[in-house]
C-alpha positions in Angstrom: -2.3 -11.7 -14.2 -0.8 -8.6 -16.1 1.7 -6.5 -15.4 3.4 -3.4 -16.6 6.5 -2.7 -18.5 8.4 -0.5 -16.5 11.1 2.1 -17.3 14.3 2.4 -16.3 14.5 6.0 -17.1 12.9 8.6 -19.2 13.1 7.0 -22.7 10.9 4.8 -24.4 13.5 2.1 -25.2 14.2 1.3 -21.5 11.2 -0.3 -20.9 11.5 -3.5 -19.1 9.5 -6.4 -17.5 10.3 -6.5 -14.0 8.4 -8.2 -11.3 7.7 -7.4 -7.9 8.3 -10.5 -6.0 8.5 -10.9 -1.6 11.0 -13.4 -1.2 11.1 -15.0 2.1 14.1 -17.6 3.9 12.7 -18.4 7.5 11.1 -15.9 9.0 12.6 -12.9 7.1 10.9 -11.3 3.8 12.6 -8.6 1.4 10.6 -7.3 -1.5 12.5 -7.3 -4.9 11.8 -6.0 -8.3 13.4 -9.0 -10.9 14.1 -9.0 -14.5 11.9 -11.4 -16.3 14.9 -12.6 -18.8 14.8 -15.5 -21.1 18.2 -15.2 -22.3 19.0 -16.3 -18.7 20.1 -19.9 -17.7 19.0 -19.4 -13.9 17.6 -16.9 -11.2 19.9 -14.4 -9.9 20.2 -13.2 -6.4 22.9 -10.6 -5.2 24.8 -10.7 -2.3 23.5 -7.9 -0.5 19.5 -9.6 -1.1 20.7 -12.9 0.0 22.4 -11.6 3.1 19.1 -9.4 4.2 17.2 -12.5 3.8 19.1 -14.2 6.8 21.5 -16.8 4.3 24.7 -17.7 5.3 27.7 -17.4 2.8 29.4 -20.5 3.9 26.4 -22.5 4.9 25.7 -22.5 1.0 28.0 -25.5 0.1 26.7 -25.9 -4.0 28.8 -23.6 -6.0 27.8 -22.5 -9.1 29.5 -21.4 -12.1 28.0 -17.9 -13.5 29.4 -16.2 -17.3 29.5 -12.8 -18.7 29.8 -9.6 -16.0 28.9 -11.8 -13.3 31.7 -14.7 -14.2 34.7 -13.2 -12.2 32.6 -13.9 -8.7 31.8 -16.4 -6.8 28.2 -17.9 -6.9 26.1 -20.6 -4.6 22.9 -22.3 -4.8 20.0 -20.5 -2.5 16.8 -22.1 -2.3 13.8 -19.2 -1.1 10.5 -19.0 -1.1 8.2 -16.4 -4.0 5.2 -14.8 -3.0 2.8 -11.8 -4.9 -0.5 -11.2 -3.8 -2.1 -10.4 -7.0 -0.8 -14.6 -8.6 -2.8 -16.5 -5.7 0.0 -18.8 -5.1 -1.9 -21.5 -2.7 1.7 -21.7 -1.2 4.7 -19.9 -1.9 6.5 -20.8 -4.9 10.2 -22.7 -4.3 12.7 -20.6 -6.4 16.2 -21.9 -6.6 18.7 -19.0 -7.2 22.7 -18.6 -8.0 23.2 -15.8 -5.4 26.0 -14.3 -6.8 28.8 -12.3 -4.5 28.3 -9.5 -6.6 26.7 -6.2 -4.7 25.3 -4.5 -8.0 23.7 -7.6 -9.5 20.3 -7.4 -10.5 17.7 -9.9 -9.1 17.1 -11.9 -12.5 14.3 -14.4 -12.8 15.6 -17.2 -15.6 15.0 -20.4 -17.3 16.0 -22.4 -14.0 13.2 -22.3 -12.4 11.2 -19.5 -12.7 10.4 -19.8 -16.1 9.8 -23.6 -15.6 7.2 -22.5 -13.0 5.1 -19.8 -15.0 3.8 -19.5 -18.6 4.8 -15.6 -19.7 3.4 -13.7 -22.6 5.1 -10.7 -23.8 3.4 -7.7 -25.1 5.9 -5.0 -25.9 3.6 -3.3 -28.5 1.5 -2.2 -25.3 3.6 -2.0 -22.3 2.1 -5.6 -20.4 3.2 -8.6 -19.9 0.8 -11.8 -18.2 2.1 -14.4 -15.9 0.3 -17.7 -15.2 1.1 -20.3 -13.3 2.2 -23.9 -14.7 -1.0 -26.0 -15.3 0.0 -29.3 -12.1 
């Protein structure tokens, strides 16, 4: 499936590959827009998304270290559930995220697991990127 780059403002260079994603925990959904990053270790989830999903802070007993701007706060594991019309997921997709206390993080999709989960190809040169699913 292809997607689109899309900008972060007006200028060429802030073009980026973000997904729309609904992730759901129980029986609430929020619909996210993630960074597709392969510099990143894990999937990132901040606080405020975590919260409006339903998770509890101290029900989330892994803790997890995070580096770099989001270092200085405190992290847990949170294990929700990935949905897009447009992949035809036969279930939704088990994505295991650090949700990070930090309010302004972005939602970050990484090597742990989403990356282990999908096959991406890049195509800067005209503005798509295509997602496929891992071959079982």
């Amino acid at each position: 499936m292809r997607f689109p780059y899309t900008a972060a403002d007006n200028t060429s260079t802030s073009m980026m590959t973000r997904l729309p994603l609904t992730l759901s925990l129980g029986n609430r959904s929020v619909e996210v827009s993630g960074l597709l990053d392969t510099g990143s270790a894990v999937n990132v989830l901040p606080y405020n998304i975590g919260h409006r999903l339903g998770a509890v802070w101290d029900q989330q007993t892994t803790t997890v270290p995070l580096v770099g701007s989001l270092g200085q706060f405190e992290a847990r594991a949170l294990i929700v559930l990935a949905s897009h019309p447009q992949l035809r997921l036969q279930s939704p997709l088990r994505l295991v995220f650090v949700w990070s206390q930090a309010q302004d993080a972005p939602v970050i999709f990484g090597q742990m697991n989403f990356f282990m989960e999908f096959d991406v190809c890049f195509y800067r040169a005209q503005g798509v990127f295509e997602l496929e699913l891992k071959k079982s």
